[in-house]
Every structure is written in C-alpha cells, then in structure tokens.
N, C-alpha and C positions, 0 to 999 in steps of 0.2 A: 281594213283599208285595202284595197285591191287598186295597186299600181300596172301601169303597160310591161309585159313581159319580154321588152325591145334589149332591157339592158343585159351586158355581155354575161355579166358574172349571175345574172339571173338563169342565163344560158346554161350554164358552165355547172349551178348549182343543179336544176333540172336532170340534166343529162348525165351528172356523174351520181345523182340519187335513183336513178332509174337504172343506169349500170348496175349502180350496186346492189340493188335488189333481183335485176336476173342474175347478176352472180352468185349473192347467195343461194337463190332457189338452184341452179344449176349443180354450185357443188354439193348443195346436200341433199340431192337426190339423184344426180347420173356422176358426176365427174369425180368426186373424193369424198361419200357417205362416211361417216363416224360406222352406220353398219350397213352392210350387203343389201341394197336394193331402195336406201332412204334412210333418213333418219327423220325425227323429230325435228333438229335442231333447226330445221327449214322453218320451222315459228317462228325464230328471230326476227323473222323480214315484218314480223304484222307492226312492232312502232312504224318502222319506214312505208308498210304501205300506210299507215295513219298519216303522218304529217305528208306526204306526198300529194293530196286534194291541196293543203291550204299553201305548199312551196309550187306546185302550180299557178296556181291563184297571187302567187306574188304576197301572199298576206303575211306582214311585217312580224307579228308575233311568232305566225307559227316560224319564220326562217329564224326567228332568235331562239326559241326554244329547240329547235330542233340543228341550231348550232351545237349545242351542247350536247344534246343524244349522240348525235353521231361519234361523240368521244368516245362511245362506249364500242363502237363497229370499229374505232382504230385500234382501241386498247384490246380488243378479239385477234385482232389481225398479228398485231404483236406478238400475242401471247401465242399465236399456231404460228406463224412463220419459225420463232423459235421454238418448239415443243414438236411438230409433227414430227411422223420419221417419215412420209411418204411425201416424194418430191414435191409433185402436182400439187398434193395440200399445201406445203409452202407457197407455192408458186402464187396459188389462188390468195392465199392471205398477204403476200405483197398486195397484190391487185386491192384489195379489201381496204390496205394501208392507206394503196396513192388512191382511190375514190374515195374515202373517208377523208382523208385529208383536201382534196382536188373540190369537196363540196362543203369542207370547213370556212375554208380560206373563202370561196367564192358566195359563200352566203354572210361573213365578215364584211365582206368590199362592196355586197349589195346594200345593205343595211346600212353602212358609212354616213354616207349623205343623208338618211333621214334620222340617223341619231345626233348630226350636227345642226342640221334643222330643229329637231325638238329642244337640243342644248341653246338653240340660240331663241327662238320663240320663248323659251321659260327664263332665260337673263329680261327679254323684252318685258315679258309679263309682270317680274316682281318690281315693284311699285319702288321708287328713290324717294 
C-alpha cells in the first residue's frame, strides 16, 4: 500500500534512515575503520539499503518490519559506545543510538493510525 509521503514522522523516518546509512558507510571506511583503510564491517548498511526502497515508498509492511531491524543498529551502537577505546568511535555510536532510535520511534507514530484503522475495520467486520 503506498501512502502520500506528506506525514511528518514519515519525514523523520526517511531522513534519520538515510543518516544512518552515510554514517555507517563514513565510519567504516574513512572516519573510525575497525582496520587501516576500511573494514568489512561497511556490509552492515546492505538490510538498510534493502528496506530503504519500500520506507521511501511509504509502504506499511516494509516500515513494521524494518521497526524492528533497526533494533539491531541500536543494540551495535550500545555495545561500541561502551566497548571502543577510541573517542570518535564512541562518538559515532552515540549518533548510531539517536538515529536508530530517532527512526524507531518515528516509524511507530507513522504506522499508529493505520494500525487503528485496521483494528477498527476487523471489530466492523466480525459479524454480531
């Protein structure tokens, strides 16, 4: 189902999923590499470039499923904020934290309304 991409937290959702994917790319290959010149770990970003077409697209599924992925870029963030020793690596896995978080919440509040819709449509439907 592809809805107008007018609403705020649609916004909100978008732009902190796009952050976080040059962020990624950025720290794992010029700003804070795991090693000298790149690492691997720059693969992470391929779920987020996946669902990134259909959270464009406004399309309802991929923003619930990809509610929950992103738990896994907060629970990274976490786990290197506490664990690096090198500043800048902390620094970047805050950032990691508030867009992981900043596109949790905001694809929550998108969804709201058509999960109330469908809760009320399926009370409608079942027969008294």
């Amino acid at each position: 189902m592809n809805n107008t991409p007018k609403n705020p937290f649609h916004l909100v959702a978008c732009g902190s999923l796009i952050a976080l994917i040059l962020l990624l790319v950025l720290w794992e290959m010029l700003l804070a590499p795991l090693r000298p010149g790149g690492s691997w770990m720059v693969l992470k970003v391929i779920p987020l470039l996946y669902m990134l077409r259909g959270v464009l697209k406004c399309q309802n599924y991929t923003m619930q499923w990809s509610s929950m992925l992103i738990l896994l870029y907060f629970t990274e963030g976490v786990v290197r904020a506490g664990s690096d020793t090198l500043a800048v690596s902390r620094l970047l896995a805050g950032l990691e934290i508030i867009l992981s978080v900043a596109f949790f919440f905001a694809a929550i509040l998108y969804l709201r309304p058509y999960k109330k819709a469908a809760k009320k449509a399926a009370k409608a439907a079942v027969p008294h």
